[in-house]
N, C-alpha and C positions, 0 to 999 in steps of 0.2 A: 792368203789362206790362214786361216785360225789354227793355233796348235791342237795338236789334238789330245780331246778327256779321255781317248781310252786308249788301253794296250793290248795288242794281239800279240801269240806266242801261236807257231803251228806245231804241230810233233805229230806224225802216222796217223792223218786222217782228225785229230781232233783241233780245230782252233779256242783259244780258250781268251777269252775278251775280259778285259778288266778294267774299271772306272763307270764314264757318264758314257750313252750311248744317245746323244741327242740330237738334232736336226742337223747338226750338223756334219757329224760322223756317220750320217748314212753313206755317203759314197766310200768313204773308208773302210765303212765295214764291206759294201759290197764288194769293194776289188780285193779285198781280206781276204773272206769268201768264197772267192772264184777260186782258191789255194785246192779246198775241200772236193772240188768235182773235176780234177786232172785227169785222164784220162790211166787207166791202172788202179784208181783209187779201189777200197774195200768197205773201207768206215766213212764213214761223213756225220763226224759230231761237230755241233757248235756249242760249246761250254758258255755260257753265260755263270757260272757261277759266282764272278768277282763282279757280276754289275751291279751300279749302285743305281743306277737311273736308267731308263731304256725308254725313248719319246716312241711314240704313235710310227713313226716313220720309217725307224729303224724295224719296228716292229713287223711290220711291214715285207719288207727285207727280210723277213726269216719266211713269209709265206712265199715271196718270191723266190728264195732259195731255196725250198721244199719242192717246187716245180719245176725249176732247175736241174735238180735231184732226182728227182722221177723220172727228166728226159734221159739222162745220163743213166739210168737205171738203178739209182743208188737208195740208200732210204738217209732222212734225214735224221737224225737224233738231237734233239735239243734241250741242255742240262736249263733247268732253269730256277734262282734261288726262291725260298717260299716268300722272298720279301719283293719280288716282283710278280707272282703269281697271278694277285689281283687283277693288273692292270692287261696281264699276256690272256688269262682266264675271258677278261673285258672283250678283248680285240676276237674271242673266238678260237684264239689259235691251237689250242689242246686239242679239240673238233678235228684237227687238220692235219697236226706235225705230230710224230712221234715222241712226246715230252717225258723227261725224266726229273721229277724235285727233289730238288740239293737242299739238303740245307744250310742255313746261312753260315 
């Protein structure tokens, strides 16, 4: 297994993700993730504010975890920097997730 480009910190419901989030950190981020919808939870944010890169994949994974989210009852909130926008804007996902822009 490849080290991994990025870092997760959890604290009351927010995970907050920092570096490259690419093909290969999708499974990383998902079992990250799965922190945010325990059972008791209230918040359920995913911070992207420190990523620098964030592939199709991972992307992905935020819509899968919004449905996740829903089954659990919970709403997703996902911080996301205006230097990723583009590519999140691309994928549709604003349409979807409850988005909040940080900026950089």
């Amino acid at each position: 297994m490849a080290p991994s480009k990025a870092e997760y910190s959890f604290n009351k419901g927010v995970l907050k993700v920092s570096g490259k989030l690419d093909f290969a950190e999708e499974e990383g981020m998902r079992k990250q993730a799965a922190a945010l919808l325990k059972p008791g939870a209230t918040q359920c944010v995913l911070d992207l504010s420190g990523v620098t890169y964030i592939s199709s994949s991972c992307l992905g994974e935020i819509i899968v975890l919004d449905e996740e989210a829903k089954k659990h009852k919970l709403k997703l909130r996902v911080r996301v920097p205006r230097t990723l926008l583009y590519v999140y804007d691309l994928m549709g996902i604003r349409s979807i997730v409850d988005t909040e822009i940080v900026e950089d």
